[in-house]
N, C-alpha and C positions, 0 to 999 in steps of 0.2 A: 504493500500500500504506500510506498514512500513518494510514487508519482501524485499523491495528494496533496502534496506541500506545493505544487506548483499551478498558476490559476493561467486558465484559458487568457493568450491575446485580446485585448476587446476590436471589434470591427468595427469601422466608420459608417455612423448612425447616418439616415438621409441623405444619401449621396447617390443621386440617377448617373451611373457610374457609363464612362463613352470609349475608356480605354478596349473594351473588350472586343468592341467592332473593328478596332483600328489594326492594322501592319505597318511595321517601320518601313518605310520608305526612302532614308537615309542614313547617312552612319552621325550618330553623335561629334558631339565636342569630348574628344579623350584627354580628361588628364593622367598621366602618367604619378604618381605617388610611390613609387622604387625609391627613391632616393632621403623619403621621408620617413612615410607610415611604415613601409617595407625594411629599411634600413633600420630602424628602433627595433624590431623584430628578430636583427638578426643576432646569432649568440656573438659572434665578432661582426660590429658595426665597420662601414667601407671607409677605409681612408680615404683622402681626397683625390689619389693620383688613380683609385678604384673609383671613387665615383664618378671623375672625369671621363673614365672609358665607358662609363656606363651609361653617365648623359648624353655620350656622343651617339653611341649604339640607336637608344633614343632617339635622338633627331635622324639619326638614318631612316631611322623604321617611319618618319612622320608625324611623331609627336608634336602638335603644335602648341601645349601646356604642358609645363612639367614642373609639379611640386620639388625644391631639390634640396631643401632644408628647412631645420628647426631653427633658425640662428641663437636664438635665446638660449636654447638648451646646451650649445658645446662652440667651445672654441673652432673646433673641426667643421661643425656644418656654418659657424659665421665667415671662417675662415675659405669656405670652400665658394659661398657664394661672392665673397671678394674676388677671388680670382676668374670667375666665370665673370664678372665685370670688368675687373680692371685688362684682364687679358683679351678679354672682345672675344669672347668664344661661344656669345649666343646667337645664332641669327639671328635679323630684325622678326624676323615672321612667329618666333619663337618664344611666348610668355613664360619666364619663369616665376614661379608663385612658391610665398614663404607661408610657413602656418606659425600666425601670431595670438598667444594665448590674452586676454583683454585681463589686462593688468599695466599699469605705466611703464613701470622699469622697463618689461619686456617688451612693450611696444617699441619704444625710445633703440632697444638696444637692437632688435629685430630692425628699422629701418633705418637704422646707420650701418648695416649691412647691407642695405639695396642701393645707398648711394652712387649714382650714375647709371642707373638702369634705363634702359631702353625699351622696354617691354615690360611688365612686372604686373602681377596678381598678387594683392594683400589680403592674405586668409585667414580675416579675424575668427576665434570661436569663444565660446564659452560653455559649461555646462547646464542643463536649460531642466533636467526631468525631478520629478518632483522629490528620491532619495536623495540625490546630489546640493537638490536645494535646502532641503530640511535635514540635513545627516548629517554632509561633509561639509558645506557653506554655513549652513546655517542662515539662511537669508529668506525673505518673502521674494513672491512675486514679483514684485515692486522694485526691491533691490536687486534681483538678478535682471532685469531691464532697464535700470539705469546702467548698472555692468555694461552692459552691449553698448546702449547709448553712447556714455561718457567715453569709451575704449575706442568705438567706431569716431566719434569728435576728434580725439585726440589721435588719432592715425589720421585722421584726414589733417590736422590742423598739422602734421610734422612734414606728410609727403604734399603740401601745397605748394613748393616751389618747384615739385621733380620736373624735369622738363620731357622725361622719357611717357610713352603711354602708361596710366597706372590706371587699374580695375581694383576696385574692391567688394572679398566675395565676405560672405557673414555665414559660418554655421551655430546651430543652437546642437550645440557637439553631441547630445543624447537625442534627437529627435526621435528616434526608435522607439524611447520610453519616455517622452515627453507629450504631455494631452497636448490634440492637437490646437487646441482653441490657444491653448498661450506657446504654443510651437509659431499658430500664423502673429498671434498680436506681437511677441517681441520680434517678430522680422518683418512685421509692418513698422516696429517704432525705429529699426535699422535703416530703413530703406528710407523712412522719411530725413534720417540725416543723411543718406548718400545725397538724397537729389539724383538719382539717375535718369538720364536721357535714352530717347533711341538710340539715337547716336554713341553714348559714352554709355551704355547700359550695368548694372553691379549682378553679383552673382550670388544668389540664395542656397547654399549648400544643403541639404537635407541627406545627413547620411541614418543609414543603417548603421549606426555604431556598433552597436552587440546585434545580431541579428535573432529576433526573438519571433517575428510573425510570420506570416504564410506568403510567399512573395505575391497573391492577391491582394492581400491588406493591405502589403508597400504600397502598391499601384495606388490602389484606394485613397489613403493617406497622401500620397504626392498630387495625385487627382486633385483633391480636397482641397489641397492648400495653392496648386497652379490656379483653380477658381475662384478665389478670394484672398491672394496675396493684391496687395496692389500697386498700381502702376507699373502691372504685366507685362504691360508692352517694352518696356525698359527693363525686365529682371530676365536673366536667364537662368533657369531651374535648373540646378546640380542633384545629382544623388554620389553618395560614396557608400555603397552596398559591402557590408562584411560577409563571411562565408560560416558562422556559428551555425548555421544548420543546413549549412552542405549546396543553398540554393541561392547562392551570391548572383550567379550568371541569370537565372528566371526573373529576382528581383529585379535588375537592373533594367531585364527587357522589358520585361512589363510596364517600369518607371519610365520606358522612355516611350509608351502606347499611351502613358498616362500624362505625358507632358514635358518631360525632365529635358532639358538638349544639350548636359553633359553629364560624360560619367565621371566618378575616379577609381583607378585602381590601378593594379600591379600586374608585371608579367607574370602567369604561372601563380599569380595568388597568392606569391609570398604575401604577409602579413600576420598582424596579432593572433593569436588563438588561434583558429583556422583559417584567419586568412583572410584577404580582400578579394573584392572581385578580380577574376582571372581578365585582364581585357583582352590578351591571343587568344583563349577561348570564346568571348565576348565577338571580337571582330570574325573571328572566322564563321560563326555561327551567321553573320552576315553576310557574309561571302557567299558559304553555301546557301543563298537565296539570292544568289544572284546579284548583288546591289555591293557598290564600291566601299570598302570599308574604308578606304582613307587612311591606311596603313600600307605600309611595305612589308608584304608578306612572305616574299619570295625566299627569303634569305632567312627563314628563322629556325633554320639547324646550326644556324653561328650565333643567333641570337640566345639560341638555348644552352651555346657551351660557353659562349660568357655569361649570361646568369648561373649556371652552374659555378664556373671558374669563382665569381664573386662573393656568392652568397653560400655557395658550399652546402646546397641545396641540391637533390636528387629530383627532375621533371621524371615525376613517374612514367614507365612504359607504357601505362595506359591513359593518358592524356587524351583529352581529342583532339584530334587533328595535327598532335606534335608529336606523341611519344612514340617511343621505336617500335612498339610493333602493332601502331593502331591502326595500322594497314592488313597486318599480315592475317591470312584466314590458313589453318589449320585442317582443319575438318573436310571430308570427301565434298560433302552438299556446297558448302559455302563456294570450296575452290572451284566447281564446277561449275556452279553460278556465275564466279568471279571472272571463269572463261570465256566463257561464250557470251556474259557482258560486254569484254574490254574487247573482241573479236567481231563482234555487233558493231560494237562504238568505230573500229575502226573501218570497217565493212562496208560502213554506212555513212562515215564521215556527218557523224549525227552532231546537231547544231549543239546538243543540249545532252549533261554529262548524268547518264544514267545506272550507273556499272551498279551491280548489287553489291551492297555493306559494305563499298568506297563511298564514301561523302563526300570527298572533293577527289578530282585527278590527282596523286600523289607527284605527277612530271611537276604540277603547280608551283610545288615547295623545292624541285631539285631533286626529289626521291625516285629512283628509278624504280620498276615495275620487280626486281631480282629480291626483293624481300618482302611483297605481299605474298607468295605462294608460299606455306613453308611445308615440308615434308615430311610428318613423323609418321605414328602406326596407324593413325584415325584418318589420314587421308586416302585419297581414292585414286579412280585414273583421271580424272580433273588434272590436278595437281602436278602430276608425273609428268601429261600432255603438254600443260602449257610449259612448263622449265626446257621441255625438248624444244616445241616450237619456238618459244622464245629468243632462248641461247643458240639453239643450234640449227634452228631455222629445217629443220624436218617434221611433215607432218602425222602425226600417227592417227591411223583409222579407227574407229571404236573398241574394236576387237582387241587390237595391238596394245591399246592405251589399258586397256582392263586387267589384260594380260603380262604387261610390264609392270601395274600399279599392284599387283599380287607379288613379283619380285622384290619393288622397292620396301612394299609393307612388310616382307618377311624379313628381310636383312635389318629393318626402322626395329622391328619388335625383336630379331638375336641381339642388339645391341645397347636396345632402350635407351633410345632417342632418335633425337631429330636426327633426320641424312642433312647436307650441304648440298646446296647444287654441282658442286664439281663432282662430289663421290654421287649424285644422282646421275650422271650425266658418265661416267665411267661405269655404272651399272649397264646402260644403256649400251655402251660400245660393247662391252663383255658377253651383254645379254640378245641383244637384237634379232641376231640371225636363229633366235629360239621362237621368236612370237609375232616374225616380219612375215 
């Protein structure tokens, strides 16, 4: 009975909810948070001459936001965003954004880090849900919105001479477990000291902090407050989705059917407890629908050995769409499928990529076709067929393929495991003249 200590999410009352009808139709505003939320995360935090390579990585891939430090919190990350200014090593196109906790010193100390910035996002927060307010703060309603206020004043009253573009986004940093009625009022009384324009528009962060509700509720919830923030047309709605119950990537989509027009997270999810939003899993999932993710994706078998190399993080083999064997099919059925898909597909020079239990063309990422087929005791003549045609450009007739695939399965099962394709393929020359 210990599951009785814990009480159901509540659902957003009165809400004729519009997300459900809708489809993304384009790829979000990505920010990237690797270098922040992900970086706190790690058991050994990146040094600067690691984070350098890793923001760069970054702008390769498209990142046109990138959170890339705490300044307040470490010499290292004040240290780090100096050099990415003073050395000119951000493109103009290229917002970098600091997270500033709404307290004086650390504002003060946070934007004498940004000094000469060209681009910049000032990411005020504070904690907004009602333990935070009564437990650890100890403060009313009242004074947790003057917090925002007074913090959000005084960031604008330090960076008014910046000459560089400067955004300022505002999170109420618990929103996940914060009612939504004083979730919208203190980011209405933020917004009214930005003053945002169409033109020079501020950014309402609403993350998932701990992820506690059903990625429908998110939606619900960001719905909610997209309808009755004000002077909409001038905010752009953020979500920052955590991964505490496994459904970081649903929430986010959802939140973005629901209104949101950017995300944030990290590659591969690194982050707190379980994690941030994955956004390679994020963007791909848009991919496979067709529609430009706005990323560079071609290249992320290098992107994945430097997040490895960095964070000393393992992208597990079952990833989608990245890890090493989320291609490979195993099994008689699947490989056989697998065949006479990609055989179809090329057969047919078909517009549109249909192959069974491939998601995306694996050529897409640089992956060749030699490690989706793999060869152990559960494979069939699928399997055996395509490595032959493939590699060696011989085709074998049903009979042959059945015949051969009874060879390879008995040698896979004397040795228990997988064959290689070279030792399949030297079965074949030893064997042929038995079953040709």
């Amino acid at each position: 009975m210990l599951y009785k200590k814990y009480k159901q999410y509540p659902s957003v009352e009165n809400l004729e909810r519009q997300w459900p009808n809708k489809t993304i139709e384009k790829a979000p505003i990505y920010c990237s948070v690797d270098l922040r939320d992900g970086n706190q995360a790690l058991v050994n935090p990146l040094n600067e001459e690691q984070k350098l390579e890793y923001f760069q990585t970054l702008v390769k891939m498209g990142f046109k936001n990138i959170e890339v430090a705490y300044p307040s919190a470490s010499d290292t990350d004040f240290n780090f965003v100096r050099k990415l200014i003073e050395e000119d090593l951000v493109p103009l196109d290229v917002a970098i954004q600091i997270l500033i906790p709404a307290k004086k010193e650390w504002i003060k100390r946070s934007v004498e880090a940004m000094v000469g910035v060209k681009n910049a996002v000032f990411h005020l927060y504070n904690p907004t849900n009602e333990f935070q307010r009564e437990v650890v703060f100890k403060k009313s309603k009242e004074e947790i919105i003057s917090m925002a206020v007074e913090s959000m004043e005084y960031l604008i009253e330090l960076t008014s001479e910046f000459e560089g573009k400067v955004t300022y986004q505002y999170s109420p940093e618990s929103f996940s477990q914060t009612e939504l009625e004083f979730a919208l009022e203190i980011c209405n009384e933020v917004i009214k000291v930005v003053k945002p324009t169409v033109e020079n528009k501020m950014i309402i962060n609403l993350p998932n902090t701990l992820e506690a509700c059903t990625a429908n509720i998110y939606a619900d919830r960001i719905e909610w407050m997209c309808n009755n923030l004000i002077n909409k047309e001038a905010v752009i709605v953020s979500v920052h989705p955590h991964n505490d119950r496994g459904t970081s990537v649903a929430s986010a989509e959802l939140a973005v059917l629901a209104g949101a027009q950017k995300v944030e997270g990290t590659l591969f999810g690194n982050g707190e407890r379980a994690g941030n939003l994955d956004l390679v899993n994020f963007a791909f999932n848009i991919y496979s629908q067709g529609i430009d993710p706005k990323l560079d994706l071609t290249f992320i078998d290098e992107v994945k050995k430097m997040y490895e190399k960095m964070t000393q993080l393992k992208v597990h083999e079952r990833h989608p769409f990245v890890g090493e064997m989320i291609f490979t099919a195993f099994s008689g059925g699947h490989q056989d499928a697998v065949k006479k898909g990609i055989d179809f597909y090329r057969a047919n020079k078909s517009e549109f990529w249909t192959v069974p239990y491939l998601p995306i063309d694996p050529r897409d990422i640089n992956r060749t076709f030699e490690n989706i087929i793999r060869v152990n005791s559960q494979s069939e003549k699928g399997g055996v067929a395509f490595i032959i045609e493939e590699f060696l450009n011989e085709k074998l007739s049903k009979e042959s393929s059945i015949k051969f695939g009874k060879i390879v399965k008995k040698q896979s099962d004397s040795l228990q495991r997988e064959l290689n394709k070279d030792e399949i393929i030297n079965l074949y020359k030893e064997n042929k003249d038995s079953f040709k």
